[in-house]
N, C-alpha and C positions, 0 to 999 in steps of 0.2 A: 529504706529501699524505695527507687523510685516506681511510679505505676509500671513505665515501661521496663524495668527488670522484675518486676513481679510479674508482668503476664509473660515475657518470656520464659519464666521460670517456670510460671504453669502450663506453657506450651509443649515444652522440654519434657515432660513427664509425659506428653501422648508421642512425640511426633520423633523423640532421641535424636538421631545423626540426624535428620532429616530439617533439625531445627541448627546454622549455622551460622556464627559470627568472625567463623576465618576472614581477613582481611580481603583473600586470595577471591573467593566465594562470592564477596560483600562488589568487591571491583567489579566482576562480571557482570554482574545484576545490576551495578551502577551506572551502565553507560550502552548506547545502540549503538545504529550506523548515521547515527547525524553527527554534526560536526560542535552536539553539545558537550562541555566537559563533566564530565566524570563526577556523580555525587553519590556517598555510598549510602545504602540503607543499613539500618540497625542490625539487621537481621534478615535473612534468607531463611523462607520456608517452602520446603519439598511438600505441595499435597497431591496425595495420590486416588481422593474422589470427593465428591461436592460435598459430603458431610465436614472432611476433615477442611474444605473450604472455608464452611459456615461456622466450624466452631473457631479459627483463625479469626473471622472478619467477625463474629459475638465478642473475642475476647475484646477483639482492639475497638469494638465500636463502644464498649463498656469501660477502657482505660483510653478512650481518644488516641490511641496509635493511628498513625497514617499506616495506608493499606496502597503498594501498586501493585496491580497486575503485572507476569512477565510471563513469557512464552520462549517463541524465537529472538528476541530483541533484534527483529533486524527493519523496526521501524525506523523512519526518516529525519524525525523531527524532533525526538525528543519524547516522546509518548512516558517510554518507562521509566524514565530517570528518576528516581526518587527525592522531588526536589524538598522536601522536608524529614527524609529520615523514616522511621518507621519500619513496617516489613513487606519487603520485596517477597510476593507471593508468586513461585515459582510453579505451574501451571502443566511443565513438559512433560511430566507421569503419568498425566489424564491424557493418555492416547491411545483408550479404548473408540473401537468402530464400535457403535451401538447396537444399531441396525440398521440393514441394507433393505429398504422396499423397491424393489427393481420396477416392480409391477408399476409403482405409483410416478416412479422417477425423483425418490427424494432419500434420504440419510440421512442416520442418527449418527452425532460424534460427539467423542468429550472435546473440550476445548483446546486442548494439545494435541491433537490430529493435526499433521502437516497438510498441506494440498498431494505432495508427493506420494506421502504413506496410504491417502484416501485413493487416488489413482491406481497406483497399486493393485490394493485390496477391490477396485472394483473392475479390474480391467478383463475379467472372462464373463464380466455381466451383458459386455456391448455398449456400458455406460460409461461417461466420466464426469469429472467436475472442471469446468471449463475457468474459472479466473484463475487468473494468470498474473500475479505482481513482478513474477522475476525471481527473487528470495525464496525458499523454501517458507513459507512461514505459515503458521499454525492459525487454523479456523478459528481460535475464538479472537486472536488478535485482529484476523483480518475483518470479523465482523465490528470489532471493536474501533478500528477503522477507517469502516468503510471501502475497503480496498476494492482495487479492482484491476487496470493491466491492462497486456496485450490484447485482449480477446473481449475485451469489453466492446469495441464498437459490435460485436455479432451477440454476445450472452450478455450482454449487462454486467452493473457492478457488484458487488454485496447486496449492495440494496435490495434489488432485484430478485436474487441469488437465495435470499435465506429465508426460510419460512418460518420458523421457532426457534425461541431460545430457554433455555432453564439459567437462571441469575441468582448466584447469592444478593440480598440487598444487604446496604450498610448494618442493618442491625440485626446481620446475619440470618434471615426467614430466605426458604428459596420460594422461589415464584416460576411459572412457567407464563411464555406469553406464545401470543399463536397457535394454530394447529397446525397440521398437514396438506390441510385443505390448500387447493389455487386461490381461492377467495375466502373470507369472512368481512362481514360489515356487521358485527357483534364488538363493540366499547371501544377503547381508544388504542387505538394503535400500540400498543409499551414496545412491539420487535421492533419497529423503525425506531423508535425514542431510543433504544440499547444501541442496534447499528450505527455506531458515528460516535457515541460518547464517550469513546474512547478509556474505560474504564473510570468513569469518574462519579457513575451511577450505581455501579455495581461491579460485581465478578460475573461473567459470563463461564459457565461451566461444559453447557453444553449445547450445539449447532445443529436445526437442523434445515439442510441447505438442498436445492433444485439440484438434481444429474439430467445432463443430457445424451442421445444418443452419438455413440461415437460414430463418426461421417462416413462414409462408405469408401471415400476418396479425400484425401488432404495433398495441397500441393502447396509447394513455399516459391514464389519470386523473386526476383531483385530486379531492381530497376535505378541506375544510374541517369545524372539528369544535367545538363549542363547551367542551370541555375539552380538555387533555393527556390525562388519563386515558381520556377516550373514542378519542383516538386511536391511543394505545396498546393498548389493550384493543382495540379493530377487527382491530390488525396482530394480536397473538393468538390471536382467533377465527379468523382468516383462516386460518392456518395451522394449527390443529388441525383445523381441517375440509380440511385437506389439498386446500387449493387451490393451482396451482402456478403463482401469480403469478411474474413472472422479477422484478420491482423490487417492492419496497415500501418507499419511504423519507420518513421522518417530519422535520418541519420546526417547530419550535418559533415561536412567533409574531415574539418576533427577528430567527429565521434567515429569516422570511418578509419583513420587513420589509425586512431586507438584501438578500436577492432582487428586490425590486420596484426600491428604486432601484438596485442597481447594472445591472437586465439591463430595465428596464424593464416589468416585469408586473406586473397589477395585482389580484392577489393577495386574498383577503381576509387582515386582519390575525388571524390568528385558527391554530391549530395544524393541520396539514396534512399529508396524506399524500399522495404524488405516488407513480402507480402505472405498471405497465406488465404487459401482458399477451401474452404468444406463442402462436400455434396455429391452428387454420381458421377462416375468417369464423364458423363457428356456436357454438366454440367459445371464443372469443375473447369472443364477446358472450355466452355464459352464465357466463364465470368473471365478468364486467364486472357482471352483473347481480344475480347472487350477492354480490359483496364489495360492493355498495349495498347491498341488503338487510342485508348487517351493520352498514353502515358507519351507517347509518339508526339501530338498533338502541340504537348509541351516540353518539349527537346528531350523526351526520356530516350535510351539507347540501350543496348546489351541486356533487354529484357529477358531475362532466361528463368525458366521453372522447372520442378522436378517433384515429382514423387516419391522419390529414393528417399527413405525414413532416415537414414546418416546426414543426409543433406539437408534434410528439416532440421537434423537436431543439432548438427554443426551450425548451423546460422542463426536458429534461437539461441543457443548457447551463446555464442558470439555476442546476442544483445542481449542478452540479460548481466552478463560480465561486463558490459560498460564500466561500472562504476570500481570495478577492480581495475580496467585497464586504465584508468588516469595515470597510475605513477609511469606507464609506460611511456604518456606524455612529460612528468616532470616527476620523478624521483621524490619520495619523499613529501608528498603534496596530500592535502585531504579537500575531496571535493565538497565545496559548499552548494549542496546541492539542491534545488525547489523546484517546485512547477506551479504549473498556472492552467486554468481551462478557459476558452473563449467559443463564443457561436462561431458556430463551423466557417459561418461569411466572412469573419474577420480573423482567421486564421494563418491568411498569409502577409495581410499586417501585422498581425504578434509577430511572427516567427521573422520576419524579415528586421521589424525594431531591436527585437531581444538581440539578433547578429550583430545589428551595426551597432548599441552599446558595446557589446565585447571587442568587437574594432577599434572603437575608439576608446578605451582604455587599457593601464597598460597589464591588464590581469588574461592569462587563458582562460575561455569556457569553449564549451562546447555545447551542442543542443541536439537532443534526441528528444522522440515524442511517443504517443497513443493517438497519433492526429486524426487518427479517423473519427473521433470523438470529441475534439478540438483542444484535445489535453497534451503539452510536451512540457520536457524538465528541461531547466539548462544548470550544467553545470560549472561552477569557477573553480579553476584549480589552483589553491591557494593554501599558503603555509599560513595558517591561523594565531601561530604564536609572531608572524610580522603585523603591528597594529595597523601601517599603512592597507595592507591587503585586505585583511580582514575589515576593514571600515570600507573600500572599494565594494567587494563584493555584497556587503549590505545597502551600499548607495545603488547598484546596479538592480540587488535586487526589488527595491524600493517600488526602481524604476518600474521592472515587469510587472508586479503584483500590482498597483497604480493601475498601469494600463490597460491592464486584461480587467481591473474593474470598471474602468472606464468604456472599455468593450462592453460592457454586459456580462462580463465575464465571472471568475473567483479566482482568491488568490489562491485555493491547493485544490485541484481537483481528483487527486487521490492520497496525497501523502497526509493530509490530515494536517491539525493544530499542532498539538505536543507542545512543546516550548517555543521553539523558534517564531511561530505564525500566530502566538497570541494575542499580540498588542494591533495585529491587522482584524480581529475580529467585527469591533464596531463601527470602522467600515467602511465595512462590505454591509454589517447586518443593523446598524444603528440601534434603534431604539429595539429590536426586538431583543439583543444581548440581556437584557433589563428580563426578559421571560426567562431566556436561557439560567441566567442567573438568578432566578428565583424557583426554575424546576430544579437545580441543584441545590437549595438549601432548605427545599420540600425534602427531595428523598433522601441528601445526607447533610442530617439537618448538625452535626458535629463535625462534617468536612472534612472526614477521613478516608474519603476514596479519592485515589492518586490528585491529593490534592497542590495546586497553582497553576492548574489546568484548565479545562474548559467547566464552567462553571463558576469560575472563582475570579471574573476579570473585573478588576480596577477593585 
């Protein structure tokens, strides 16, 4: 019998259904929303709190089972894919609220708390949790990494965002890092070390992350523009004049296209910024009237706003579905999707290069951003099983990630590594990947956490 069907088999004895090698089961767990293929793991394990965690990641750190984390799998890149087998440890049960310190403005969550479910539960507090990726997707993956969204240029990302974490480590011991506190200058950082490593250090179990006060007033815009560059150049202006818009996100005429028919609005065809504003009725309408004023400056038009809560939530919706509404551009297409972040100065030079690649070649994308923070995705919509296409849309993307580091820039500024963005790591980071790669084979010195990932390059 080999190691790996003996510790299933002693797994089996604690964990019954919740331990499963259905094919059906195994598929799921095998594959996100990137445009990776499909690898299945050994086995899928259901746990439902951090002990049954630790005794999962003791068995396999003891029989060298590969261990990945899963949640919502509706990371970008690749994160959860099991690219060696193992057990896909499934995370979505642990979606106990801990506890709610209203007083303090912070929360306790297991790692399977959605953003959605935590809103929710804390919405008669006066508080919320403001990152925003789009996806529903569950607190520990987001701290895992890194995420961040619409609402980053006002709240920041994860980073930011989370103050403690409890982590099974590979040889199954949990550890807590952080307090609660705004500050500690007590040892080395280990929350920011978790944030970002995308399970490859550990299981993160359980989050606990900053709330902020819900705004007294929220208002959504749009702002149509008759170039890109004036839209971008807008988001610019806006921002050195240190206005603290909570959204500003850019919409390329594509991306706008695809919005209309997939969510039904009727949109000018035309390049677009969809905005959002937080703070008191007086205030709320002076940042409004101010980012007209610029928006005007640079051929923006039809700038209209609203308070009406249907109205916000019909137009976030709208963009958050992007990436659903491609086939309504091409039937049957999966978007090869990335982004890039650059200094905010050189951000209507990205956006204007990334377009005219897509022009001159003969692939669709389209380009949407977080530009207030000098981060956008473009995406190629392309049938992956054409090798022509699919070798296109890696040349293109070459291209962006190249550039935006040649900006000063990075190649993912919120979708993370995962698979796709590994071989761009050294660089961006050169010699320092060499640390990277040695704090990985410190704490999982057997290389069982979601391993061919970060940590494990070259």
């Amino acid at each position: 019998m080999t190691s790996l069907q003996s510790t299933l088999d002693a797994l089996k004895l604690h964990f019954g259904d919740r331990l499963s090698t259905t094919e059906a089961v195994r598929e799921h767990h095998g594959h996100d929303m990137s445009r990776q293929p499909t690898r299945l793991p050994d086995a899928v394990v259901y746990a439902e709190n951090e002990d049954e965690v630790a005794r999962v990641v003791s068995a396999c750190f003891e029989a060298g089972i590969p261990v990945t984390p899963f949640a919502a799998g509706s990371s970008m890149e690749g994160h959860t894919i099991p690219l060696k087998g193992g057990i896909s440890l499934d995370l979505t049960r642990m979606n106990r609220i801990v506890q709610v310190n209203h007083e303090d403005f912070d929360v306790q969550v297991e790692a399977g708390v959605t953003r959605k479910q935590l809103n929710a539960h804390i919405r008669d507090t006066g508080l919320f949790f403001p990152i925003d990726p789009g996806a529903d997707a569950s607190l520990g993956g987001m701290a895992s990494t890194r995420a961040s969204g619409t609402t980053a240029v006002r709240y920041g990302t994860m980073r930011e965002n989370v103050l403690a974490l409890r982590v099974v480590t590979p040889q199954g011991k949990i550890i807590t890092t952080g307090r609660r506190t705004k500050k500690s200058s007590t040892g080395y950082d280990l929350t920011k070390l978790y944030v970002g490593a995308e399970g490859t250090l550990g299981v993160i179990t359980e989050v606990t992350v900053r709330l902020h006060p819900i705004p007294e007033t929220i208002a959504s815009a749009v702002c149509a523009f008759e170039t890109m560059r004036g839209a971008v150049e807008t988001v610019v202006a806006t921002i050195q004049s240190g206005i603290p818009v909570a959204r500003i996100e850019f919409l390329d005429e594509v991306a706008v296209e695809a919005a209309n028919r997939h969510a039904g609005l009727t949109l000018k065809l035309a390049p677009t910024l969809f905005l959002e504003f937080h703070g008191s009725p007086r205030w709320v309408e002076e940042q409004s009237n101010t980012v007209r004023e610029i928006a005007n400056e640079f051929g923006g038009s039809d700038f209209e706003w609203s308070t009406r809560t249907e109205d916000r939530e019909r137009l976030w919706k709208a963009r958050h579905e992007t990436i659903y509404s491609n086939q309504t551009l091409r039937p049957g297409c999966k978007a090869f999707t990335t982004d890039v972040c650059v200094p905010i100065s050189r951000l209507a030079e990205a956006v204007l290069a990334a377009r005219e690649d897509i022009d001159n070649s003969f692939v669709t994308g389209k380009i949407i951003g977080h530009v207030g923070d000098g981060n956008f995705h473009v995406g190629y919509l392309i049938k992956p099983e054409i090798p022509e296409e699919l070798a296109e849309a890696e040349r293109l993307a070459e291209r962006l990630y190249q550039r935006a580091m040649d900006m000063g820039g990075t190649f993912s500024g919120e979708h993370g590594i995962g698979i796709s963005k590994l071989k761009y790591l050294r660089r961006e980071h050169g010699d320092a990947v060499d640390m990277m790669n040695a704090i990985k084979a410190a704490i999982d010195p057997k290389g069982i956490m979601n391993p061919g990932k970060l940590g494990q390059v070259e």
